[in-house]
N, C-alpha and C positions, 0 to 999 in steps of 0.2 A: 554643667549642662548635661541634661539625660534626654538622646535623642533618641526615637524609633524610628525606623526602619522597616516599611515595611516592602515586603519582594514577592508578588504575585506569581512570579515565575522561576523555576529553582534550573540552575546550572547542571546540577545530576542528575543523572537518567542514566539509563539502557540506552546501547546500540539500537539505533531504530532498524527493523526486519522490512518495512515496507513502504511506500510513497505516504502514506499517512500518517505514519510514524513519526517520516523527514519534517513533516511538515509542523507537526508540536515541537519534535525537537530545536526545529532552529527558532523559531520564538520563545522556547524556553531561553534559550542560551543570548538569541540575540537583547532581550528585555534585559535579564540575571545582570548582565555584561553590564549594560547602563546601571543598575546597582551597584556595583561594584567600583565601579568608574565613580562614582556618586562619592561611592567609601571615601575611594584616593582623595577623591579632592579634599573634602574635610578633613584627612588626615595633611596634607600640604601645607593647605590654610590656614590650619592650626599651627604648625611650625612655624609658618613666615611672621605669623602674627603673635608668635613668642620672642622672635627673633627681633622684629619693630620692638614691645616694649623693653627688649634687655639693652637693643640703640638707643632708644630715648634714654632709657636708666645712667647711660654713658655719655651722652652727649650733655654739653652745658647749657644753661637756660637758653640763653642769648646766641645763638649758633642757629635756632631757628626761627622764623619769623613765626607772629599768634596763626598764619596761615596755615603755615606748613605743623606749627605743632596741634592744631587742633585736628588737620588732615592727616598724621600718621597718630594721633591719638585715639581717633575712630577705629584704627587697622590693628592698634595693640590690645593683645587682650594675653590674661595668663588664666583661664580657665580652665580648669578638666573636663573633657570632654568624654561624658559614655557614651557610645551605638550600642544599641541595641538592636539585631538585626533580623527579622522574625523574615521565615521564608514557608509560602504558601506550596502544600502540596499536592501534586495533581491525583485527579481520579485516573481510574487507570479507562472510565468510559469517556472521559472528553477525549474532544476533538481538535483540527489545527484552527478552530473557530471558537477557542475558550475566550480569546482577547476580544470579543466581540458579542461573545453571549449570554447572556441576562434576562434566562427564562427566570421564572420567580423559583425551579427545584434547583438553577444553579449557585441563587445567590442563597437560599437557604442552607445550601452545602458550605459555597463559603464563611459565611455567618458563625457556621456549629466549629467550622474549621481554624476560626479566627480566635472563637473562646475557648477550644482543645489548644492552642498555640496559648493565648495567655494566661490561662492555669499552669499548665506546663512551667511558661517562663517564671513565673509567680513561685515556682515552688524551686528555682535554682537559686540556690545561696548563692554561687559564685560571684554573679552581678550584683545582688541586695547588698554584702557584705562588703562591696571593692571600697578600696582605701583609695580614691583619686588622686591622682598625682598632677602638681600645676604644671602645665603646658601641655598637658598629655591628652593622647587620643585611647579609648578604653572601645574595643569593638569584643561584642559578646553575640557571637553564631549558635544557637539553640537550633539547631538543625536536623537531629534524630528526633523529630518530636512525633513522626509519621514514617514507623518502620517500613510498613510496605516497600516492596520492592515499583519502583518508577518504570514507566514504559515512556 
């Protein structure tokens, strides 16, 4: 499976200098966070659910009912699993009202910003070339895609 990820809000930044500042920063961080959290689970999920088909692999037919084996056969799975995690970078002009605002010059920024992120990714071997591994979680952060310095 090749999953994207996409994170409107980035975890890095500057020390915010002033009450306006506070106020992007902790929506970056507090949104990132849920991203992040997202990650975990998928990568948990994934395990458990490697862990179910290597039970089943072991258990004998007759040990469980057509029930229970179609219900833990649903939860096995041995797939490889890529994230791909693309993280959107702010302007250094917004404000702590980005998560809310959708004049038409902001979403054309995000737009230009979206396809500088997927050229960018587009052109990293690292992920094009991964060799997936069965059970495995494959997370790929393309994160210096927007040197600028963050406020």
């Amino acid at each position: 499976m090749l999953l994207f990820q996409v994170d409107l809000f980035s975890a890095e930044g500057t020390m915010p200098t002033n009450i306006l500042e506070v106020g992007r920063r902790l929506k970056d961080i507090r949104h990132s966070s849920q991203t992040r959290t997202i990650t975990d689970i998928v990568k948990d999920t994934q395990k458990i659910r490697a862990v179910v088909r290597r039970l089943m692999e072991k258990l004998p037919d007759e040990s469980l009912s057509d029930e229970e084996h179609q219900l833990l056969s649903k939860w096995s799975c041995d797939a490889a699993i890529t994230l791909v995690h693309l993280i959107y970078r702010q302007k250094h002009h917004e404000l702590a009202s980005k998560d809310y605002e959708f004049s038409s010059l902001s979403m054309q920024e995000h737009w230009q910003a979206g396809i500088q992120d997927i050229e960018h990714l587009l052109a990293q071997e690292e992920w094009i070339n991964r060799q997936p591994q069965k059970d495995e979680v494959s997370v790929f952060d393309f994160n210096e895609i927007h040197p600028e310095p963050l406020v």
